[in-house]
TORTORPA-769598 format. One record per atom (N, C-alpha, C): residue number from 1; residue in three letters; atom name; x negated, y, z. Coordinates in steps of 0.05 Angstrom, whole numbers, plus 5000, padded with zeros to 4 digits. Layout:
! TORTORPA-769598
   num   residuo   atomo      u      v      w
   NUM       ALA      CA      X      Y      Z
...
! end
This chain:
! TORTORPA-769598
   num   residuo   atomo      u      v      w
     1       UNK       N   4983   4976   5000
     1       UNK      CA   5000   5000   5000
     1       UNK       C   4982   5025   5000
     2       UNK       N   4988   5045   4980
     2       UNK      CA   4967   5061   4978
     2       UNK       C   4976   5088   4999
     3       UNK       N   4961   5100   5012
     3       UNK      CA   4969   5125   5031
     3       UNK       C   4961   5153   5016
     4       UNK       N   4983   5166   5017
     4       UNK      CA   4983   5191   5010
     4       UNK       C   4964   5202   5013
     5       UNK       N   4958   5224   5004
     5       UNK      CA   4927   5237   5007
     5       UNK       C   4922   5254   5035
     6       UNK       N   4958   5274   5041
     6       UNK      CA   4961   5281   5057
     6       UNK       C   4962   5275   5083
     7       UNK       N   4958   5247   5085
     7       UNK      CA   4959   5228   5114
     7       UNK       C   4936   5213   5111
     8       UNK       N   4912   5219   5095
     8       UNK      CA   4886   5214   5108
     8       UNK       C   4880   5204   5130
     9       UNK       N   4883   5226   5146
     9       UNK      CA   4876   5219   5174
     9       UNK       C   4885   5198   5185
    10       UNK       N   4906   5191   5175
    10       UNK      CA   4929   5171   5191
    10       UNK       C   4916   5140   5188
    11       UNK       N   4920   5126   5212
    11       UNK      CA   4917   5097   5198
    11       UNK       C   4941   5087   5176
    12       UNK       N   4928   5073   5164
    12       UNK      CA   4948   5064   5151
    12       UNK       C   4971   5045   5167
    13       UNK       N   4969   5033   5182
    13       UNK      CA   4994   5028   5208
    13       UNK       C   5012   5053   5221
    14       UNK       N   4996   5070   5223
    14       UNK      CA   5018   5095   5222
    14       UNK       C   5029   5105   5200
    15       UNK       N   5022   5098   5188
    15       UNK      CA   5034   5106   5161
    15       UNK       C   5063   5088   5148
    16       UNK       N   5050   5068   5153
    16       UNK      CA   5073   5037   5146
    16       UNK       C   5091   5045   5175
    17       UNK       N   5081   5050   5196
    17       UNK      CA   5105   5054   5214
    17       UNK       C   5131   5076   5206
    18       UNK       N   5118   5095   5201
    18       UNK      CA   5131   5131   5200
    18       UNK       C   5151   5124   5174
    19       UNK       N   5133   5100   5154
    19       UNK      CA   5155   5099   5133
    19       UNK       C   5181   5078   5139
    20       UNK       N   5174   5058   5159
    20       UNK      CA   5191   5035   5166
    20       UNK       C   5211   5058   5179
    21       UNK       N   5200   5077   5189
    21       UNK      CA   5230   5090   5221
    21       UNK       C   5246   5102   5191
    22       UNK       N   5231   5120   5177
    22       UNK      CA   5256   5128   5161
    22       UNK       C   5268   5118   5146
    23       UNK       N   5261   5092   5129
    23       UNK      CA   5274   5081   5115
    23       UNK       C   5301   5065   5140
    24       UNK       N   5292   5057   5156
    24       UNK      CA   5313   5051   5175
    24       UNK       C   5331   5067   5179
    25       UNK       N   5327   5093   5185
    25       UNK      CA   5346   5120   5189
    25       UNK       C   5363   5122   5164
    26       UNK       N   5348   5118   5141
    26       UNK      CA   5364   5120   5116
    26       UNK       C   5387   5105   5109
    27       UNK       N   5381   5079   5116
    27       UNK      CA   5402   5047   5112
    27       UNK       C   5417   5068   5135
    28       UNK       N   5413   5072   5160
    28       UNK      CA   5428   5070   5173
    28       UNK       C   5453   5090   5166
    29       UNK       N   5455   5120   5162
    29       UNK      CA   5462   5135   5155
    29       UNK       C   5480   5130   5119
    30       UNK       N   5460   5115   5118
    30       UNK      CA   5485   5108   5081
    30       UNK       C   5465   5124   5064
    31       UNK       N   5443   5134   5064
    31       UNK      CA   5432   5155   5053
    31       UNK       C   5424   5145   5015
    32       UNK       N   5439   5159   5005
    32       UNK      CA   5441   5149   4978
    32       UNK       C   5416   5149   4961
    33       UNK       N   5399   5129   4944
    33       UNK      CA   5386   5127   4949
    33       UNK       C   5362   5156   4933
    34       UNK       N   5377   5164   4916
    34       UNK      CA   5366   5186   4903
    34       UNK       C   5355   5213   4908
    35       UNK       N   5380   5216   4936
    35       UNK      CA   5368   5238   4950
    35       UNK       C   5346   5222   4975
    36       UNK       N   5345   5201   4986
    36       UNK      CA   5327   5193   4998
    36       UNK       C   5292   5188   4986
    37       UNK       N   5301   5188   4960
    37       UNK      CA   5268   5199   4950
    37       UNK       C   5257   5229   4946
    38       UNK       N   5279   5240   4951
    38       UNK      CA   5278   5278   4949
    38       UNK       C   5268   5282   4982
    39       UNK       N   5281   5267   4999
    39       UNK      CA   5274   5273   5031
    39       UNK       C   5253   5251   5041
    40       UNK       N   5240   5235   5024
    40       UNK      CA   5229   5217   5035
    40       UNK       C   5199   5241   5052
    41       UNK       N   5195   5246   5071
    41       UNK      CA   5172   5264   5076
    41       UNK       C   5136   5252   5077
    42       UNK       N   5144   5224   5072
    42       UNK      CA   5116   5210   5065
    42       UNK       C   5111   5215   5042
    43       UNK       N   5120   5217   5018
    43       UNK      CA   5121   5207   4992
    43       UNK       C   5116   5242   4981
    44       UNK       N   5091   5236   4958
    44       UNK      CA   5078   5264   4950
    44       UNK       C   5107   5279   4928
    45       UNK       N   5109   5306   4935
    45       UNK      CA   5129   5323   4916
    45       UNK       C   5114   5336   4896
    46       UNK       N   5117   5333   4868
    46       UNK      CA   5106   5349   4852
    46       UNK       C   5129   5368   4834
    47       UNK       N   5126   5391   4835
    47       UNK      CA   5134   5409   4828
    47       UNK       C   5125   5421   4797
    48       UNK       N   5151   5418   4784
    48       UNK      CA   5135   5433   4749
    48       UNK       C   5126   5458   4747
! end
């Protein structure tokens, strides 16, 4: 699993964790999945 550039610092177990809680929050909530890649806050945003 490759880690964002921005979480360097992070182990990568923190990383796999921070992404396990939200993806959990997401199922849990119903979070559709389209906008859950717009709010995913691990996952890099590139802007045109």
């Amino acid at each position: 699993m490759l880690v964002p550039p921005s979480l360097k610092g992070l182990t990568e177990n923190t990383w796999r964790n921070a992404q396990r809680q939200f993806d959990e929050a997401a199922e849990l909530i119903g979070l559709d999945p389209s906008l859950r890649a717009v709010l995913d806050p691990l996952m890099p945003h590139y802007a045109c």
